[in-house]
N, C-alpha and C positions, 0 to 999 in steps of 0.2 A: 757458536750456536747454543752452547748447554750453557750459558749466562744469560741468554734470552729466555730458552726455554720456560723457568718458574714465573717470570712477567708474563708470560703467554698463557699460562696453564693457572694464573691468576685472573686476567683479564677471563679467561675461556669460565671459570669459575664463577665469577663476576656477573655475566652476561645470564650463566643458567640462573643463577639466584633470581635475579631479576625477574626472567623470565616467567617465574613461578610467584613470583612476588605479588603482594597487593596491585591495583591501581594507584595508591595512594605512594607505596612505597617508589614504583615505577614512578612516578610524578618528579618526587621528591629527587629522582638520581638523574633526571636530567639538566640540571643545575638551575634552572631559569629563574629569576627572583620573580615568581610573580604568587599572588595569593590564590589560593587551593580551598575550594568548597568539594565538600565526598559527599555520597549514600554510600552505603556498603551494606550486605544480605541483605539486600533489599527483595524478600521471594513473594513470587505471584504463580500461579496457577492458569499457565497459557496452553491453548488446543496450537503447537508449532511443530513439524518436522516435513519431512517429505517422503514418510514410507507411509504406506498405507495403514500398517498399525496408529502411526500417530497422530490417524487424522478419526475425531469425536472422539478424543481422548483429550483430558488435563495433564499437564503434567506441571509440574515443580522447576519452576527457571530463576533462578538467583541474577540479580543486579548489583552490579560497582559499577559507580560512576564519580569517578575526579573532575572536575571542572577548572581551569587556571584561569583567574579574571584579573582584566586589570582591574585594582584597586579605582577606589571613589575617598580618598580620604574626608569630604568634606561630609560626606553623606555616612559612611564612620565613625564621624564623631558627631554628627549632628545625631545620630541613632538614627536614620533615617532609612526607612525600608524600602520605600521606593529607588534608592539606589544602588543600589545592589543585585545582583544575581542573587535569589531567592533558593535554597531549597526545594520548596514546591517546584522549581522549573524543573529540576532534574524530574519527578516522582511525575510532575503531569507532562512530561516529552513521556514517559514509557505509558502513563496512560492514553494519550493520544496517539501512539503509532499503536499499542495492543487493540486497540478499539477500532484505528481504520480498517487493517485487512487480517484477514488471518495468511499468515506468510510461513515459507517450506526451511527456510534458512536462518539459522543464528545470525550471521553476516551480514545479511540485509537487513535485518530487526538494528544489530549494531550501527548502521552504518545511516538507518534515517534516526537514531537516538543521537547520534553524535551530529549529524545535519541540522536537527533540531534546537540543542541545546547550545549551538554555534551560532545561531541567530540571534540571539538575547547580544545587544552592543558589547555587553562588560567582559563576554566568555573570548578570552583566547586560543586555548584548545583543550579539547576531551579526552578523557580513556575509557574508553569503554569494556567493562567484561560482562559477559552473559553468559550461563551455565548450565547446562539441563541436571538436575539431582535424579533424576527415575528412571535414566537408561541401562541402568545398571548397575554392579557393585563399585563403580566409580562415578565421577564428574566427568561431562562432557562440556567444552564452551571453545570460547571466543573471544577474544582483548583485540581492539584497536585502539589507533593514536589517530585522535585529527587535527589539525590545526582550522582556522579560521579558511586560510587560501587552499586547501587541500578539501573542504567538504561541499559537498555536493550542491547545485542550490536543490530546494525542496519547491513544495506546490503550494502555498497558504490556503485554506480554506475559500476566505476572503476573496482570495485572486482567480478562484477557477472560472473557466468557460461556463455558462449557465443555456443547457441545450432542448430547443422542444423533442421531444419523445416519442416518435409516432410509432403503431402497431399499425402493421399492414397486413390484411385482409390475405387469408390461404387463397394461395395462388396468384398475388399480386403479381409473379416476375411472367405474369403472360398475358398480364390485363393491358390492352393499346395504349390506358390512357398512364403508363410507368411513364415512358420518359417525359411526356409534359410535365408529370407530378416534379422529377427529377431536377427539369430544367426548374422550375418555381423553386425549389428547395436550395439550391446549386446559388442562383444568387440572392435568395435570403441571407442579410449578417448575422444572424441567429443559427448558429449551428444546427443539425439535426441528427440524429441518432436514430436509425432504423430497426425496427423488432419485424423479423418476418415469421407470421406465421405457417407450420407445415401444413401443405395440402395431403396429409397422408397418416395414419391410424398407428403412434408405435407402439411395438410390441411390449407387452406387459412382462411385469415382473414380479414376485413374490414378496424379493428385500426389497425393504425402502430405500437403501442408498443407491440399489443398483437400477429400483423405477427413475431415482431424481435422476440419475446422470442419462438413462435410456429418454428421459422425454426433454431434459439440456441439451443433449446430442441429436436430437430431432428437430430442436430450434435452429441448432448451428447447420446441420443438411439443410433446412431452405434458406438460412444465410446466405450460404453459398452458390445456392440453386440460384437467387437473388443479384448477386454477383457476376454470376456467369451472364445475364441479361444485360449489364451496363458496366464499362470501365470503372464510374465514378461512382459504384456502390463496393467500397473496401470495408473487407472484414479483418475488425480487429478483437483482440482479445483481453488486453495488458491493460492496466492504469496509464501507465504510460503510453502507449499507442491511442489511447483514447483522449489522454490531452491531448498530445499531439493534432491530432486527426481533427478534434471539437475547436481547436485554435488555428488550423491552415487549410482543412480540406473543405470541410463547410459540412459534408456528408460520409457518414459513417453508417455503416452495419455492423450493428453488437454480435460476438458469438457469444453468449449468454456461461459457460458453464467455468470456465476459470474463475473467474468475479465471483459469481454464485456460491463453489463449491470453499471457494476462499473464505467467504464472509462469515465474521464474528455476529451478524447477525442477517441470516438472508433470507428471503420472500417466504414466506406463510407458504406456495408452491412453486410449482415450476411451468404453469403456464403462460400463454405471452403475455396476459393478461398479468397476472401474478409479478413474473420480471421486468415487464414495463415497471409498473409501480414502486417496485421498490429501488428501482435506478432512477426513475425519476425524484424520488424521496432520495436517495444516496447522493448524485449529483446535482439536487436542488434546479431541477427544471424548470423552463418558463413556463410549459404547457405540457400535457400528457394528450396525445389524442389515439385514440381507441377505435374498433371495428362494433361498435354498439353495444361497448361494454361500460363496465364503469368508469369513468377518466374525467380530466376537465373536459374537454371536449367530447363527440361522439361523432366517425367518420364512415358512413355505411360503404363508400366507394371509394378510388384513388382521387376521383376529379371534386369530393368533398375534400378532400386536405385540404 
C-alpha cells in the first residue's frame, strides 16, 4: 500500500491542478488529437444572479472558452474562412444567449454557451468557464465539458412557433361567449397565446420595482382566474413551457412576470397592453389582437376574435 500511495497522492495532485487550471490547459490534458480554438478574459458587464441584490445591477463576468474542432485541412491551406469554426462563433454564442434572457444561474448561461457553439459542424466539444469578478474579494464561476452528443438541442430562432397574441377583455373568464372563442382557437394550427386582463384595481406602490411586480402579479391572478373557467387554458410561465405549449397544445395563457422581470430588455410597462406587445415583438407573432387598444387588430368582444 505505501508503494501505491505517492501514485495516488500524485494523480490526487494532478486532478487539483487541473481543476484550477485554464480551459485551454484542461483541453490540452485530455489527450484527444483534435484542434483547439480559445477566448480567454473575455469580460462583459451582465445584470445575472438570483438574489435579490443582483437583480438591476451589472456586474463583471469573465469568459474562457476552448472549442476542439475537427480540422478542415483543405480550407487551411486554402486560407479559407468559411471553413472553419471562427472566433466570432465563440464571442456571438455569448452575445446571443446575454441578449436573449436575463437568467439567475452561472450554469445555465454555461450550458446554452456550450449548446450553442456545438452546433457550428467543425466544433467537437466545449469548455466552458464563466466567473463573477464583483462578488467579492474573490472569483466566483463555473467550468463545464460538453461534447457534441452530450449537449443539449437548443430552439433556433428560425425554427420557433410563430403565435397570434390576443388580449382578453377584464372579465373575459365570465363572458358566455369563452368557450366558443375557445373552441375556434383550439383548432386553429396557428397557436395562441392568451393575455388576460384583471377585472380589479391593484394596489399601488411607491417603489417602482415593487409597482411592476404588484401590477405582473395582477395579470397572472386573472390568468389563473381564466384557467379555473376551462381545462384547456394552461398557464405557463418558462421559455420552455411556452415552446412547448405554442408547438403541442394549441393554447396557452402567459403569466406575464418571470419573462418580464428576466428580460434584458422588457416592455416600456406592465400593462396587458404594454406585455402583449412586447411578446408579440419577442416572439415574432403572426397577429396581435387587442380589447380596442393599439394592436394589429382591434377586438371589442370575445365573439370579435
Amino acid at each position: 500500500m505505501s508503494r501505491t500511495a505517492p501514485a495516488a497522492r500524485a494523480t490526487d495532485q494532478d486532478d487539483l491542478r487541473l481543476a484550477f487550471a485554464a480551459p485551454l490547459d484542461r483541453a490540452r490534458a485530455a489527450g484527444l488529437p483534435l484542434d483547439r480554438i480559445s477566448l480567454r478574459e473575455h469580460v462583459r458587464e451582465v445584470e445575472i444572479g438570483a438574489f435579490q441584490q443582483e437583480r438591476g445591477v451589472l456586474q463583471r463576468v469573465r469568459f474562457d472558452i476552448v472549442a476542439e474542432v475537427v480540422p478542415d485541412t483543405e480550407a487551411v491551406l486554402g486560407d479559407d474562412v468559411d471553413g472553419i469554426l471562427s472566433y466570432d462563433t465563440l464571442i456571438e454564442a455569448i452575445d446571443i444567449e446575454l441578449e436573449a434572457e436575463r437568467l439567475n444561474l452561472l450554469e445555465t448561461l454555461a450550458e446554452r454557451l456550450a449548446a450553442r457553439v456545438l452546433t457550428h459542424d467543425r466544433a467537437a466539444r466545449v469548455f466552458v468557464r464563466i466567473e463573477k469578478l464583483d462578488r467579492g474579494p474573490h472569483v466566483l464561476g463555473v467550468e463545464i465539458v460538453r461534447s457534441r452528443a452530450q449537449a443539449p438541442a437548443i430552439q433556433l430562432a428560425d425554427d420557433a412557433p410563430r403565435p397570434r397574441v390576443i388580449v382578453l377583455p377584464a372579465g373575459a373568464q365570465f363572458d358566455a361567449a369563452l368557450p366558443a372563442l375557445l373552441d375556434r382557437l383550439a383548432a386553429d394550427p396557428v397557436p395562441a397565446v392568451l393575455i388576460a386582463t384583471p377585472d380589479f384595481a391593484p394596489p399601488s406602490a411607491d417603489h417602482p420595482q415593487a409597482e411592476r411586480r404588484i401590477a405582473l402579479l395582477a395579470l397572472e391572478q386573472a390568468a389563473w382566474r381564466l384557467a379555473a373557467q376551462d381545462r384547456r387554458c394552461v398557464v405557463v410561465d418558462t421559455r420552455t413551457e411556452l415552446d412547448w405549449s405554442m408547438r403541442n397544445a394549441g393554447l396557452t395563457v402567459w403569466a406575464p412576470s418571470r419573462l418580464v422581470l428576466d428580460a434584458t430588455h422588457p416592455p416600456e410597462g406592465e400593462t396587458p397592453g404594454d406585455v402583449a406587445r412586447w411578446f408579440a415583438e419577442t416572439f415574432h407573432a403572426t397577429e396581435l389582437v387587442t380589447p380596442g387598444g393599439s394592436g394589429t387588430r382591434q377586438a371589442r368582444t370575445l365573439a370579435e376574435i
